[in-house]
Biotite code that builds the C-alpha atoms (Angstrom):
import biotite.structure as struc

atoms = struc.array([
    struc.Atom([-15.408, -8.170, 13.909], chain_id="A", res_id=1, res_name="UNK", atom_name="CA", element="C"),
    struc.Atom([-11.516, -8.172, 13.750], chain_id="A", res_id=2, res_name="UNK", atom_name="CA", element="C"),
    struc.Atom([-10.220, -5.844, 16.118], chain_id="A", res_id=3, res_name="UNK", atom_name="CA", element="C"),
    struc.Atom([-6.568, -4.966, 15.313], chain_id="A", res_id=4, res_name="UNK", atom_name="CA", element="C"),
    struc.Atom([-3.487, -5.678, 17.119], chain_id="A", res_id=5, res_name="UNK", atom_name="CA", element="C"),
    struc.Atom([-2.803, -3.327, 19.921], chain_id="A", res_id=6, res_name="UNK", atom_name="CA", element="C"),
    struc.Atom([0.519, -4.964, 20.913], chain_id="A", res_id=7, res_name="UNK", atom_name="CA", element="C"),
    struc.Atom([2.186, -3.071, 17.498], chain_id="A", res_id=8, res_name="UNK", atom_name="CA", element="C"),
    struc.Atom([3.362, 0.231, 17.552], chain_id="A", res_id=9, res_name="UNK", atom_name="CA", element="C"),
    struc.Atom([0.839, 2.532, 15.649], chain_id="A", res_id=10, res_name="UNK", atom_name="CA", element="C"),
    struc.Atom([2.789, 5.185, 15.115], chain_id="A", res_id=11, res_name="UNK", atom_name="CA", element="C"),
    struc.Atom([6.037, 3.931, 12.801], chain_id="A", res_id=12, res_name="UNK", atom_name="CA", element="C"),
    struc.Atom([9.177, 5.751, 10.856], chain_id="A", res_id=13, res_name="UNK", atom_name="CA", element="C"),
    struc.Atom([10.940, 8.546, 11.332], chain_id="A", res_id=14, res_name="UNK", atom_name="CA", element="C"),
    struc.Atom([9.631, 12.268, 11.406], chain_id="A", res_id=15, res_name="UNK", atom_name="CA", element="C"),
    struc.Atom([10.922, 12.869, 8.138], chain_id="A", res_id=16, res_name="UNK", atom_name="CA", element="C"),
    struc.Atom([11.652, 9.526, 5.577], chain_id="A", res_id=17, res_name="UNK", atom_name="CA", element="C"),
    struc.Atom([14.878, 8.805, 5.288], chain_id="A", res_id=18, res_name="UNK", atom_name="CA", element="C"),
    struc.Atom([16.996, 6.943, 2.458], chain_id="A", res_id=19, res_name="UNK", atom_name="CA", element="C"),
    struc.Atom([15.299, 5.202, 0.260], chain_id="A", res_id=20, res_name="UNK", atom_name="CA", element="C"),
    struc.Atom([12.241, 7.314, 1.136], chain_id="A", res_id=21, res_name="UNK", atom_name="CA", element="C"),
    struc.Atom([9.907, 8.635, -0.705], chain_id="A", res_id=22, res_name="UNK", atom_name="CA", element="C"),
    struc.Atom([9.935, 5.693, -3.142], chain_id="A", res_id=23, res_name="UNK", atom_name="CA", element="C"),
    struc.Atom([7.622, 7.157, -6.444], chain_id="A", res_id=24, res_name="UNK", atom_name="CA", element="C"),
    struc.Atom([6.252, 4.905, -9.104], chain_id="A", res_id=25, res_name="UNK", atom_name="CA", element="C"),
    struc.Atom([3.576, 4.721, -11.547], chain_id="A", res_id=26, res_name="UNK", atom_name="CA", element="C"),
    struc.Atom([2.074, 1.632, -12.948], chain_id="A", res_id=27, res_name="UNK", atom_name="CA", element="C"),
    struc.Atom([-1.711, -0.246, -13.933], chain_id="A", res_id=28, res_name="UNK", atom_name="CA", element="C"),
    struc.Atom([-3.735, -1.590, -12.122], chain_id="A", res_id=29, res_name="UNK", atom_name="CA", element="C"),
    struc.Atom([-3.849, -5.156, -13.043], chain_id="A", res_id=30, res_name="UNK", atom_name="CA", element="C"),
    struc.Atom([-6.467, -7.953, -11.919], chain_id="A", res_id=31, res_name="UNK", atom_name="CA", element="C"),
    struc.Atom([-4.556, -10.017, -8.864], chain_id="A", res_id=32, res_name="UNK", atom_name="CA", element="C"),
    struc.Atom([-5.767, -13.256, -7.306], chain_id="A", res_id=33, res_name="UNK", atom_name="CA", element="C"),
    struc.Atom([-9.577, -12.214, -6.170], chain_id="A", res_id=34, res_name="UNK", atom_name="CA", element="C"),
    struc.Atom([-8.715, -12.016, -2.766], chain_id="A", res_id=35, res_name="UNK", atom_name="CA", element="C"),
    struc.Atom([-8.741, -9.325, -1.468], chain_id="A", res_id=36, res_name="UNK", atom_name="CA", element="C"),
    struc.Atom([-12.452, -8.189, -1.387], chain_id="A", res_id=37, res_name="UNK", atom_name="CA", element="C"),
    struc.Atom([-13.791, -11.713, -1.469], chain_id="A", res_id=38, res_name="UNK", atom_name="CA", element="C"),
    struc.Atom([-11.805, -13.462, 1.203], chain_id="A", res_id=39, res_name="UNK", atom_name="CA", element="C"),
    struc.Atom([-10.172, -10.597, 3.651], chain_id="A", res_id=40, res_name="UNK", atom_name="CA", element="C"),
    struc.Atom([-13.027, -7.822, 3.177], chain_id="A", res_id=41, res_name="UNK", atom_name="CA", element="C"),
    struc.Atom([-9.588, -5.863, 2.461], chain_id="A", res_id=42, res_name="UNK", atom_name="CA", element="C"),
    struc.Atom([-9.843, -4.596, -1.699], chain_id="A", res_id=43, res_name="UNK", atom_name="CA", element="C"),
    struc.Atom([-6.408, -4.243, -3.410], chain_id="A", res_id=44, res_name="UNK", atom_name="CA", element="C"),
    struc.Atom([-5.239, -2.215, -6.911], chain_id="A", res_id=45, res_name="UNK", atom_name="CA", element="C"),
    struc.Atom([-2.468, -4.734, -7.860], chain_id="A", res_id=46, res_name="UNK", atom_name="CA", element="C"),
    struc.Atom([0.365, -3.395, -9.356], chain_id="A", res_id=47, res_name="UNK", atom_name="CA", element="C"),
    struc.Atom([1.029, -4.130, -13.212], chain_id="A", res_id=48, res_name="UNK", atom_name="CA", element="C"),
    struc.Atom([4.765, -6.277, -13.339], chain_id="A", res_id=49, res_name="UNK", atom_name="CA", element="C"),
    struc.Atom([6.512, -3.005, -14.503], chain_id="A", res_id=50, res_name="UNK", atom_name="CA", element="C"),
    struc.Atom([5.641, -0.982, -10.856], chain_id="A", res_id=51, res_name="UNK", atom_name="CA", element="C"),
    struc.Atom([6.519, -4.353, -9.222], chain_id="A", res_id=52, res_name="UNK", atom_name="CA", element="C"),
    struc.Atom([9.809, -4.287, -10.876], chain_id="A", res_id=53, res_name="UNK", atom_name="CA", element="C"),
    struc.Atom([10.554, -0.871, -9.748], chain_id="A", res_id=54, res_name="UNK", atom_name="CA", element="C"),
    struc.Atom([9.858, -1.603, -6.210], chain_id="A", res_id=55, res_name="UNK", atom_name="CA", element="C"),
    struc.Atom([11.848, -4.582, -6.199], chain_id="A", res_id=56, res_name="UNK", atom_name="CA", element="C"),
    struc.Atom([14.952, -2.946, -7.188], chain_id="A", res_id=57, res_name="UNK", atom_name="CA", element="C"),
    struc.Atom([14.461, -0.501, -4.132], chain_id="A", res_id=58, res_name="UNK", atom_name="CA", element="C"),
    struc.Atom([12.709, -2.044, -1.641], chain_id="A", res_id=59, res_name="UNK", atom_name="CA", element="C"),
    struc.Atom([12.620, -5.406, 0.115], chain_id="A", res_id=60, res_name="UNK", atom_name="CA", element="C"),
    struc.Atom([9.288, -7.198, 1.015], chain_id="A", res_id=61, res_name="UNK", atom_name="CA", element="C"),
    struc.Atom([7.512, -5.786, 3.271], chain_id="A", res_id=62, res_name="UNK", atom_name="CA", element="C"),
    struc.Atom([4.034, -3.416, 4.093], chain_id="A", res_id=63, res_name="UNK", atom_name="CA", element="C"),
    struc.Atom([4.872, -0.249, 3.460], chain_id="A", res_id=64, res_name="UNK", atom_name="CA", element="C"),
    struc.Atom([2.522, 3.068, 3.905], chain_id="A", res_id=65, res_name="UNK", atom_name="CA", element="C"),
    struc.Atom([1.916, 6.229, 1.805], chain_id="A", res_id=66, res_name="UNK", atom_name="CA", element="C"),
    struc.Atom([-0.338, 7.858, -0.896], chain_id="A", res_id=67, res_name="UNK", atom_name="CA", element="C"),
    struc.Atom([-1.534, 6.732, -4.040], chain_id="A", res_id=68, res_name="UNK", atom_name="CA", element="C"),
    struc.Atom([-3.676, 8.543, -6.846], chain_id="A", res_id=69, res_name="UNK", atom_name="CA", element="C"),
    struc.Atom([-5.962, 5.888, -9.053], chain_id="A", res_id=70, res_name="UNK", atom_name="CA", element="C"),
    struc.Atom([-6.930, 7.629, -12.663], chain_id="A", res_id=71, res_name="UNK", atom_name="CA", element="C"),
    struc.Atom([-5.693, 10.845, -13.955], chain_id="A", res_id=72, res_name="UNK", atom_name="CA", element="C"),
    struc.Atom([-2.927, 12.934, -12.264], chain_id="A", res_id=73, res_name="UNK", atom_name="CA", element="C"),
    struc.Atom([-4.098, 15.927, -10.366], chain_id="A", res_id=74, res_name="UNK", atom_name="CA", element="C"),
    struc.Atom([-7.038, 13.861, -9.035], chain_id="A", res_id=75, res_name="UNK", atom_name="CA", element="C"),
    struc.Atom([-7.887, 12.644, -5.295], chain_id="A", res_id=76, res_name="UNK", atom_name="CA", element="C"),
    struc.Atom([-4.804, 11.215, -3.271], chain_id="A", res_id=77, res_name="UNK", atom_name="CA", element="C"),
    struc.Atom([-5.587, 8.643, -0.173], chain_id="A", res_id=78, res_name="UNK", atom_name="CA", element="C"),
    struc.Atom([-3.805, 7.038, 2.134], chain_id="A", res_id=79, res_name="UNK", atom_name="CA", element="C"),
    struc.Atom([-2.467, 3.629, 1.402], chain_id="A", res_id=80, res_name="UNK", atom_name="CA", element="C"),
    struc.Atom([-0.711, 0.485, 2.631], chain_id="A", res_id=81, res_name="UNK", atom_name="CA", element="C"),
    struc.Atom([1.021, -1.720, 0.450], chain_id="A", res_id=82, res_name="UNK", atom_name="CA", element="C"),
    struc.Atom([2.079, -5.318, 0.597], chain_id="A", res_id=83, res_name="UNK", atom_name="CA", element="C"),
    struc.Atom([4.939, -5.997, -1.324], chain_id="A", res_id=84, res_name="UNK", atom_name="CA", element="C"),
    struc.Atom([6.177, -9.639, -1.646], chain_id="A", res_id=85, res_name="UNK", atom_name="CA", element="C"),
    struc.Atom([4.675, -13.592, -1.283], chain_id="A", res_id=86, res_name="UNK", atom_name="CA", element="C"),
    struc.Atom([2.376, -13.476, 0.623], chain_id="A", res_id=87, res_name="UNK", atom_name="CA", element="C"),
    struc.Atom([3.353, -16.362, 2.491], chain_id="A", res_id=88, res_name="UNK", atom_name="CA", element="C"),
    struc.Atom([-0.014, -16.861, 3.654], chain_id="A", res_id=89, res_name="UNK", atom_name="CA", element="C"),
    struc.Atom([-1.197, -17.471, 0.525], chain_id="A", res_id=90, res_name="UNK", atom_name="CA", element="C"),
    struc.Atom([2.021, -19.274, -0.763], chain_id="A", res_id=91, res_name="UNK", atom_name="CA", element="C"),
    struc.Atom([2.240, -17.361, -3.833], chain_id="A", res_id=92, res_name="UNK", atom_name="CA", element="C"),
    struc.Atom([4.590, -18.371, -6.264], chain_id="A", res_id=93, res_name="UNK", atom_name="CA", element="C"),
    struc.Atom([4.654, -14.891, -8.142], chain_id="A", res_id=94, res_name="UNK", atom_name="CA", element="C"),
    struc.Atom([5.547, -11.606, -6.101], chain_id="A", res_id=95, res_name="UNK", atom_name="CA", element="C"),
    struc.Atom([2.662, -9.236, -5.952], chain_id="A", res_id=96, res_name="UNK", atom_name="CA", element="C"),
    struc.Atom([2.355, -5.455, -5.247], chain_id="A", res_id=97, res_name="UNK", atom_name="CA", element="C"),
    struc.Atom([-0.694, -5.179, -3.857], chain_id="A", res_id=98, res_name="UNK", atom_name="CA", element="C"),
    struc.Atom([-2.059, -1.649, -2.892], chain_id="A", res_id=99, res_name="UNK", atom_name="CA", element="C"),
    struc.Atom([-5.023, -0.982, -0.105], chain_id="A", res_id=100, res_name="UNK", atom_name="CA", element="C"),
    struc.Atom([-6.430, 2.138, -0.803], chain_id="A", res_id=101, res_name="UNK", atom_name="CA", element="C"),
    struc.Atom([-8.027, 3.891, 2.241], chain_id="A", res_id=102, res_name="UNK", atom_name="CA", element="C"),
    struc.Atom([-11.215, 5.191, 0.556], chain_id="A", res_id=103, res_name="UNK", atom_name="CA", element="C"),
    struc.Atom([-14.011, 3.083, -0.805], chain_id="A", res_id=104, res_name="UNK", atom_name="CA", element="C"),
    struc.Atom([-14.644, 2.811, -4.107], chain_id="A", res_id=105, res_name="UNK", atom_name="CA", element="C"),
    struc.Atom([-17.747, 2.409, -5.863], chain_id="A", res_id=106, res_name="UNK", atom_name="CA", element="C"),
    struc.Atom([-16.979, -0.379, -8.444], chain_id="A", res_id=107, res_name="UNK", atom_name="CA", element="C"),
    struc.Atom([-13.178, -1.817, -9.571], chain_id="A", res_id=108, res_name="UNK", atom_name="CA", element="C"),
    struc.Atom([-10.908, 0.516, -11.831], chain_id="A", res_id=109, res_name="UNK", atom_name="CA", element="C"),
    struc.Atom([-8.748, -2.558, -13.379], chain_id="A", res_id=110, res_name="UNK", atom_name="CA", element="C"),
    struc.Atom([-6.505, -0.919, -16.472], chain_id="A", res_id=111, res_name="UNK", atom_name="CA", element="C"),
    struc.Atom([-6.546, 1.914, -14.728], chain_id="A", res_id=112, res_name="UNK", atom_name="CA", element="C"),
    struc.Atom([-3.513, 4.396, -14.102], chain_id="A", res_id=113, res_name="UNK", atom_name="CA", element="C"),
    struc.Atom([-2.059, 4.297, -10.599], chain_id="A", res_id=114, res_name="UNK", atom_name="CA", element="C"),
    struc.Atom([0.923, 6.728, -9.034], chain_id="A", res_id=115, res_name="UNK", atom_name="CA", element="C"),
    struc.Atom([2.032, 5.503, -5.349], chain_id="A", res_id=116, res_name="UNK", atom_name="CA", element="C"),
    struc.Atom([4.127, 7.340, -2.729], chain_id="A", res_id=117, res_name="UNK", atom_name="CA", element="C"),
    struc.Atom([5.650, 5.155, -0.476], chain_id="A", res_id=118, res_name="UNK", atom_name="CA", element="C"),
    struc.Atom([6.931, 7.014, 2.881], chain_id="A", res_id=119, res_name="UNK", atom_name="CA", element="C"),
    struc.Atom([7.940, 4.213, 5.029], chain_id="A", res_id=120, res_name="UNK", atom_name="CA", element="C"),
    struc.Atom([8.322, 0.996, 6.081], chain_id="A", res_id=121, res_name="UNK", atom_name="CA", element="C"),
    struc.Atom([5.306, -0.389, 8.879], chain_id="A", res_id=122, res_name="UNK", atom_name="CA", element="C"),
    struc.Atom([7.037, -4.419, 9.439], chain_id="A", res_id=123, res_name="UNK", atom_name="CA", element="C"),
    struc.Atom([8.161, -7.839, 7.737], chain_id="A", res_id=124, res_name="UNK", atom_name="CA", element="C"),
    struc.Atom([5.553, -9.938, 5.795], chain_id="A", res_id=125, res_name="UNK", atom_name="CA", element="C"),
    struc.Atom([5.221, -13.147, 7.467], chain_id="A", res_id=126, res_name="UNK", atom_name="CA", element="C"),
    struc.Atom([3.018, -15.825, 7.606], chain_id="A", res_id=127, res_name="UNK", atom_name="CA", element="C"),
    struc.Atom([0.144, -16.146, 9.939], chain_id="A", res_id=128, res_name="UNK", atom_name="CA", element="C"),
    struc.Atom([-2.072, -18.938, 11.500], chain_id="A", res_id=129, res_name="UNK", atom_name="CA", element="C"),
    struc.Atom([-5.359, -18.353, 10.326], chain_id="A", res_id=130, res_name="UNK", atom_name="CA", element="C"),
    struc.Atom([-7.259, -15.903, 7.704], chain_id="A", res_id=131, res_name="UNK", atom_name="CA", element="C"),
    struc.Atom([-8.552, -13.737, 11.027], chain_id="A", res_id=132, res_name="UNK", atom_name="CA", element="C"),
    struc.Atom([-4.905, -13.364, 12.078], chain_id="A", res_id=133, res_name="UNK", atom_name="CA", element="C"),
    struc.Atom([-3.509, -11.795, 8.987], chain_id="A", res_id=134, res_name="UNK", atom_name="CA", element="C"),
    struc.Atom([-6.984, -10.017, 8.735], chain_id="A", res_id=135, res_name="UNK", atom_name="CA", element="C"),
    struc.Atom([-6.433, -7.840, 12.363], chain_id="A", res_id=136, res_name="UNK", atom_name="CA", element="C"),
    struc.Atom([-2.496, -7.554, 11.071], chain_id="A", res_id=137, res_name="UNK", atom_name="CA", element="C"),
    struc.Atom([-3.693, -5.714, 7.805], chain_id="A", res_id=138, res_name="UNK", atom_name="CA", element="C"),
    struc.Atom([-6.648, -3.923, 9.748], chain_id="A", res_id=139, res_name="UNK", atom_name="CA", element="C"),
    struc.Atom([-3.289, -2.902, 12.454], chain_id="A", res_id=140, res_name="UNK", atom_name="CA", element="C"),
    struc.Atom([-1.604, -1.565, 9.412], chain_id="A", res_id=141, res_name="UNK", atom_name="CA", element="C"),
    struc.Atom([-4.187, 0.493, 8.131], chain_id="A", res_id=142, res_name="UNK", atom_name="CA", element="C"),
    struc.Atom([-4.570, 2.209, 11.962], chain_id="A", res_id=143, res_name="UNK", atom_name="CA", element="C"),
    struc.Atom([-0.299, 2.846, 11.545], chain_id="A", res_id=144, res_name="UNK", atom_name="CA", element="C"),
    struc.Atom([-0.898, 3.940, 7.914], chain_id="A", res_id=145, res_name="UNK", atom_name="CA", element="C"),
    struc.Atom([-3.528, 6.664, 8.863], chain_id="A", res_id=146, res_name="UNK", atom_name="CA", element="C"),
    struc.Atom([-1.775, 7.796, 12.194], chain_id="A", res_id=147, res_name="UNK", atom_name="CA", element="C"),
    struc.Atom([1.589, 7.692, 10.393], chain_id="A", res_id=148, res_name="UNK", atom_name="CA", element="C"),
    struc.Atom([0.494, 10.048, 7.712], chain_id="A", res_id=149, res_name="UNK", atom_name="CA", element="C"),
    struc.Atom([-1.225, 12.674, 9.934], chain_id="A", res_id=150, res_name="UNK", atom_name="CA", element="C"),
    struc.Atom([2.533, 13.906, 11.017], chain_id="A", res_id=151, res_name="UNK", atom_name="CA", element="C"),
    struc.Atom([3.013, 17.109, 9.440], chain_id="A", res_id=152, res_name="UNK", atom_name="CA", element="C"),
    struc.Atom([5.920, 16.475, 6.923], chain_id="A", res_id=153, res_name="UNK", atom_name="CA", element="C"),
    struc.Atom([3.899, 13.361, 5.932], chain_id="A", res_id=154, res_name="UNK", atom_name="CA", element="C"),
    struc.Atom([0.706, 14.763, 5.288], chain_id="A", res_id=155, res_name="UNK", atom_name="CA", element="C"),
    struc.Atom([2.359, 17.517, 3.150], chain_id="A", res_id=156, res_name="UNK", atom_name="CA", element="C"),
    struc.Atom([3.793, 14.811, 0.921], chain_id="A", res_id=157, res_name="UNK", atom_name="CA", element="C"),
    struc.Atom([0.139, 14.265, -0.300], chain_id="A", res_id=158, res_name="UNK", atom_name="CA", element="C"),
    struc.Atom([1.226, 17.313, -2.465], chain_id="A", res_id=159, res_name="UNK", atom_name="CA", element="C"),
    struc.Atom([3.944, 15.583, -4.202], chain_id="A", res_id=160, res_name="UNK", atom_name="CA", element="C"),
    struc.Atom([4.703, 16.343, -7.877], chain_id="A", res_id=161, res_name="UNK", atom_name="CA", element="C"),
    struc.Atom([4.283, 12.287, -8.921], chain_id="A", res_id=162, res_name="UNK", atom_name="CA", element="C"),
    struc.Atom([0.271, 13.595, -8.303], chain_id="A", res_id=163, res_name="UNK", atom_name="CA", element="C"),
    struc.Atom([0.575, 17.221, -9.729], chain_id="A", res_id=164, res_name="UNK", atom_name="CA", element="C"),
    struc.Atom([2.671, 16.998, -12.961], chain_id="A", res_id=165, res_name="UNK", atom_name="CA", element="C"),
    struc.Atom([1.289, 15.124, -15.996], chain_id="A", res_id=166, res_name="UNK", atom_name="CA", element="C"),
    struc.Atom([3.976, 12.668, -17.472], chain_id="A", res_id=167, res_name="UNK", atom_name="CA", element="C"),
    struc.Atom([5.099, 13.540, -20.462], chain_id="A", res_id=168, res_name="UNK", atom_name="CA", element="C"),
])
């Protein structure tokens, strides 16, 4: 079992987001590269090319943490971490959005509407040495993600109106 990385800060960003924070956008979830689940026990919703557009004209690459509602708007919202970019690892040749949702779910929910929240910045993407090295990383930003959230102004924003108010 991949421990994660106790060497990283688990507690990151300020006590309130700040500028370009909180970073709303709505997308689908499209069918990625079959990764995730298969390879890094890890399942992603990627983001449809129009959310990754969005984020790309406000944010650079990066893992990011926040909330994010799957299906119809008023529904559950979970915690998340989100890799935007290459994946270097992986040597992609398309940037991904790929959101980890911090709840199991019971099958895959591919064409399916997706709203994410993104509070704050956890660190760089890089590349990493072997598949167990980018595993503890992503297990290390989960642990930030949850602990990060818990902070009061944080775990208010779970309330936000990108979950509450249907889009017209």
């Amino acid at each position: 079992m991949t421990s994660i990385n106790l060497d990283r800060p688990l507690l990151v960003g300020p006590e309130i987001p700040a500028s370009p924070f909180p970073f709303a956008l709505q997308g689908t979830v499209v069918k990625g590269y079959g990764r995730g689940s298969k390879e890094l026990g890890i399942p992603t919703a990627n983001l449809s090319d129009e959310a990754i557009n969005q984020l790309a004209s406000g944010l650079e690459t990066g893992v990011y943490y926040g909330w994010t509602q799957i299906g119809d708007t008023g529904s559950e919202v979970y915690p998340m971490v989100m890799s935007l970019g290459w994946n270097p690892y992986y040597k992609n040749e398309k940037r991904s959005a790929e959101v980890h949702v911090i709840h199991e779910f019971p099958e895959d929910f591919y064409d399916t509407s997706i709203r994410v929240l993104v509070l704050s910045y956890i660190r760089p993407e890089q590349n990493y040495p072997s598949l167990d090295a980018l595993i503890r990383d992503i297990k290390t930003d989960v642990e930030v993600a949850k602990r990060s959230l818990a902070r009061k102004y944080y775990a208010e924003t779970r309330n936000h109106t990108l979950f509450t108010k249907k889009s017209k």
